[in-house]
VOGU-3710 file (C-alpha; in Angstrom, 3 decimals, decimal comma):
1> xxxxxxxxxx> 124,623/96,177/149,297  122,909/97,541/145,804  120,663/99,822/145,112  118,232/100,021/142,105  118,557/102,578/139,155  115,186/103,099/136,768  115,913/104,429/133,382  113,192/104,892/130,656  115,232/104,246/127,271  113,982/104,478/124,003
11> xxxxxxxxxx> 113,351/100,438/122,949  115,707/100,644/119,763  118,387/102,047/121,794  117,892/99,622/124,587  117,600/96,604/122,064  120,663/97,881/119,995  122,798/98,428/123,085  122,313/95,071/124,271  122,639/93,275/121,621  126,586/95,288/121,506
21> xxxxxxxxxx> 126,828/94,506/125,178  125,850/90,876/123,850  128,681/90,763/121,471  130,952/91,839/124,148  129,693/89,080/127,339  128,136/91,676/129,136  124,647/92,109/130,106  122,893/95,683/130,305  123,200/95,730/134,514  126,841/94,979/133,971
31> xxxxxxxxxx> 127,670/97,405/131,413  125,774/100,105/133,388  128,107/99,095/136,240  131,179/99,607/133,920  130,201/102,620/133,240  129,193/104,298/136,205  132,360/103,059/137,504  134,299/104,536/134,526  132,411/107,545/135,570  133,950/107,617/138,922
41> xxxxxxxxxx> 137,701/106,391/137,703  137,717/109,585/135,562  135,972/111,768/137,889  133,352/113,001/134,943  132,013/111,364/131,615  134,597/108,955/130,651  134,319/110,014/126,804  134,349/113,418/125,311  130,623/115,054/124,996  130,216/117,317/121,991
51> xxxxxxxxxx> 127,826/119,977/120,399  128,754/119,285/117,071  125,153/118,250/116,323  124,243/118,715/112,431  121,984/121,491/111,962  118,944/121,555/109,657  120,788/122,320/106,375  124,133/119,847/107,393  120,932/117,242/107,894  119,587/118,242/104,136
61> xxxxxxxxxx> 123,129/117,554/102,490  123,176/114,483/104,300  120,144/113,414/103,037  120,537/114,469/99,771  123,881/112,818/99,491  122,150/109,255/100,518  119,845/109,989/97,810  122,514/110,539/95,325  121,104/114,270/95,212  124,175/116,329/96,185
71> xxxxxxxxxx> 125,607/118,813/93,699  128,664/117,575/91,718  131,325/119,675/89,728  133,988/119,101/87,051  136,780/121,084/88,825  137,001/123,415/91,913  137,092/126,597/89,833  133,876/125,533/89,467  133,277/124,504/93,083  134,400/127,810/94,448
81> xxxxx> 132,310/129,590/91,863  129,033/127,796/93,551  129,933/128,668/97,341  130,689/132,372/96,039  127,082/132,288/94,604
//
């Protein structure tokens, strides 16, 4: 017996996701099934879950290092002066 699951899924995540399940031979229903039973195996979310979510000014750095915008110093005399500041 099986039972159906309904997800809504954002369609990049979905595509992108199963195009790595692709890589791997699996198809979305199968690596659901992996999961869920990885799920039960472990008795809780088989990988570690984590608040270390940027915040807005971690984002800004990142963003500004991309862009080749991030601050730059000669030594870290003057570094350390800057983060004083």
């Amino acid at each position: 017996m099986s039972s159906t699951i309904t997800v809504r899924v954002d369609d990049k995540v979905k595509k992108e996701a199963s195009m790595v399940f692709k890589s791997v031979g699996l198809d979305m229903s199968t690596a659901i099934n992996v999961y869920l039973k990885q799920v039960i195996r472990s008795n809780g979310i088989p990988f570690p879950i984590s608040a270390d979510i940027p915040n807005k000014v971690t984002l800004q750095a990142i963003k500004e290092a991309e862009k080749g915008e991030m601050a730059s110093f000669s030594s870290i005399d003057e570094l350390m002066e800057d983060l004083n500041d």
